[in-house]
Every structure is written in structure tokens, then in C-alpha cells.
FINULUM-338715 format. One record per residue: x, y, z of N, C-alpha, C, O in turn. Coordinates in steps of 0.001 Angstrom, whole numbers, padded with zeros to 6 digits, always signed. Example, Ala and Ser with C-alpha at 12.3 -4.5 7.8 and 13.67 -1.06 7.14 Angstrom:
REM residues 2
+013190-005690+007800+012300-004500+007800+013200-003300+007800+014236-003319+008465
+012850-002250+007080+013670-001060+007140+012900+000030+007870+013409+001138+008039
This chain:
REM residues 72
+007775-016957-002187+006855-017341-001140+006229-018675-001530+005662-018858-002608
+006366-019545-000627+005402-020719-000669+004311-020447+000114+004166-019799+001151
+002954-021599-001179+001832-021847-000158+001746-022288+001440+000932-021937+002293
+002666-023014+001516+002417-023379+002992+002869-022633+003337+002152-022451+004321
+003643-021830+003394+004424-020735+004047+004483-019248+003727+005515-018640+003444
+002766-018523+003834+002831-017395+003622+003091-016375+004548+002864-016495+005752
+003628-015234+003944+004202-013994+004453+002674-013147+004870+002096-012626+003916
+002058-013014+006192+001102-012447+006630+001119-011160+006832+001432-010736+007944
+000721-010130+005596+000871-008870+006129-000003-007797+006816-001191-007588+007059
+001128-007263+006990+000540-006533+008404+000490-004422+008545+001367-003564+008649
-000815-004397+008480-000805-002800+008425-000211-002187+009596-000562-002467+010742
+000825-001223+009257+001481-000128+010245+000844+001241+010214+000865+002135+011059
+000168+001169+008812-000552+002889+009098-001406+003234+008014-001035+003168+006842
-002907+003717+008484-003521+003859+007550-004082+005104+007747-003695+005695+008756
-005079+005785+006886-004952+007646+007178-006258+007956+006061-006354+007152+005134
-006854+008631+006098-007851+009163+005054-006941+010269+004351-006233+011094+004929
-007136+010088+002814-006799+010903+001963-007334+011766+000460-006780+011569-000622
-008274+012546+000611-008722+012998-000648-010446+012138-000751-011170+012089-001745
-010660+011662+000363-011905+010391-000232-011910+008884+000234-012830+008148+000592
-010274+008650+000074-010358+007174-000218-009511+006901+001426-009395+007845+002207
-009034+005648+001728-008356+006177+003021-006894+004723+001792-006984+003913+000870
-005614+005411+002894-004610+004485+002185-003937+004088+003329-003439+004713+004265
-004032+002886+003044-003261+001964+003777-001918+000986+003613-001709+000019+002880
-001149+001620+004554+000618+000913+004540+000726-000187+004775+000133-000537+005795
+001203-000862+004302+001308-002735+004782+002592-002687+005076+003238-001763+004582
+003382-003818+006083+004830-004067+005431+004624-005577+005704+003857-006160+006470
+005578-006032+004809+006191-007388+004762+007064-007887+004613+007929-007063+004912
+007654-009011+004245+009473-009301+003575+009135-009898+002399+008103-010526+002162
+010487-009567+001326+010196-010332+000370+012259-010744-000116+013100-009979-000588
+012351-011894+000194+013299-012317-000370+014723-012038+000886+015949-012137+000836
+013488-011569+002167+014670-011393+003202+014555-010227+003734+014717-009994+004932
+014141-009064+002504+013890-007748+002877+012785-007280+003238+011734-007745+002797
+012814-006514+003900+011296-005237+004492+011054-004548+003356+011921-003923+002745
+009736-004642+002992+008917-003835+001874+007590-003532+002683+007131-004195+003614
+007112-002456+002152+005719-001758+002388+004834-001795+001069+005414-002218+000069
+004055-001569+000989+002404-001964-000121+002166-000741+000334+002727-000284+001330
+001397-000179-000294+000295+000920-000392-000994+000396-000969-000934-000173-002059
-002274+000538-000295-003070+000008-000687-004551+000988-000838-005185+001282+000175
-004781+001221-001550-006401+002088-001604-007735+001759-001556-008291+000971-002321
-008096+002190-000917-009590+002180-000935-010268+002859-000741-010313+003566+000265
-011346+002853-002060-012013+003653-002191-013700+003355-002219-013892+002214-001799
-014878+003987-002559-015899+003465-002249-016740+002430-002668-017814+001965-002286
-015582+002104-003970-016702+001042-005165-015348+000150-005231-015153-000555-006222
-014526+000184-004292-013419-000926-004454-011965-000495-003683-011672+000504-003025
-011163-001744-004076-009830-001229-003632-008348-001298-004332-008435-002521-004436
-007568-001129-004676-006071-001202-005599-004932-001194-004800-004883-000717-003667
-004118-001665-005332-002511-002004-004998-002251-000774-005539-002563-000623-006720
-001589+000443-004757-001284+001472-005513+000729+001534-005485+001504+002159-006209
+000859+001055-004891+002533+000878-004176+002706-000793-004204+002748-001416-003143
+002783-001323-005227+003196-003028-005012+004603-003330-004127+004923-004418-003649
+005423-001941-004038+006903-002722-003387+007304-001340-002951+006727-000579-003728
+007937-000717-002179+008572+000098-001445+009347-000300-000673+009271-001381-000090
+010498+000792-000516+011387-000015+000726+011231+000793+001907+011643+000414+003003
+010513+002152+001681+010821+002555+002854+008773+003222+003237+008032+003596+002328
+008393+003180+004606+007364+003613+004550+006829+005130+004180+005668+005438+003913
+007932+005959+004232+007024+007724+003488+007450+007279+002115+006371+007380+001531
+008171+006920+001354+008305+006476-000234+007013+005701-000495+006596+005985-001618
+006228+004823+000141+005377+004039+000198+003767+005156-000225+003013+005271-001192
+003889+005751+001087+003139+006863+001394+003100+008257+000173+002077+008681-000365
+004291+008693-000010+004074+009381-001223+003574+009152-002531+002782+009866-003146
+004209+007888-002978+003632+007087-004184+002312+007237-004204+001777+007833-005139
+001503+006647-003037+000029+006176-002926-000829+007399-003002-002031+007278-003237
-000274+008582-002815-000529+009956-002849-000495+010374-004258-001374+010909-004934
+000503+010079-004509+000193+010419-006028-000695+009867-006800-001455+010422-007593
-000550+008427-006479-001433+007678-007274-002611+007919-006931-003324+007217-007648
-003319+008599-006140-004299+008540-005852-004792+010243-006786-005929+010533-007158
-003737+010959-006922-003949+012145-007378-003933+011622-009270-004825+012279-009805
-003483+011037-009944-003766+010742-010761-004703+009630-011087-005052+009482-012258
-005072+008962-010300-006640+008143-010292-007888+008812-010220-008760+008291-010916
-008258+009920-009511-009250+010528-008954-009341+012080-009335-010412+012687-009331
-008631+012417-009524-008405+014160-010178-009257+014281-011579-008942+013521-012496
-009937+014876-011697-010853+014797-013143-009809+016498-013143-009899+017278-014092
């Protein structure tokens, strides 16, 4: 990706989960469709899914990750 020429992404689906709510991005990278998973929670937010190719792979990841971030 170039500066002048950034890839603007764009949420397809976001959902409350456990607390935090997670949100699907997709974008291209190198030609291809990828999805982000992104969290947020109340004192901040994380990249929990940096690259996915497909959006429930996206979605599961961020699920987990969120179950091993927050699970005491």
C-alpha cells in the first residue's frame, strides 16, 4: 500500500460479544479480499484478526481471542 493510495476500510459486520462488541472490516491486500477483526472494549481497542480470508474465520478467531483476553 502506498501513502497516496490508501486501501479505505470498510466494516461489513459488527455484533456485541461477551462485553466488548467485534467488528469485521474487509479490505484488499495485494489484490486479495481480507477481513480484520477488531475489538473493542471499554478502556480501548485491538486488532484481534490482522488478516483473514474469509468473514466467519475472521469472526471465530475474534471470538476466541476475545475468550482468551477477558476470561479470568
Amino acid at each position: 500500500m502506498h501513502i497516496a493510495d490508501p486501501d479505505h476500510i470498510k466494516t461489513v459486520f459488527a455484533f456485541p460479544y461477551r462485553g466488548v462488541t467485534i467488528q469485521i472490516t474487509s479490505g484488499t491486500h495485494l489484490g486479495v479480499k481480507i477481513y480484520t477483526a477488531w475489538v473493542d472494549y471499554p478502556t480501548g481497542s485491538a486488532i484481534a484478526v490482522p488478516k483473514a480470508y474469509s468473514r466467519s474465520d475472521a469472526i471465530r478467531r475474534a471470538k476466541q481471542w476475545v475468550m482468551q483476553k477477558f476470561t479470568l
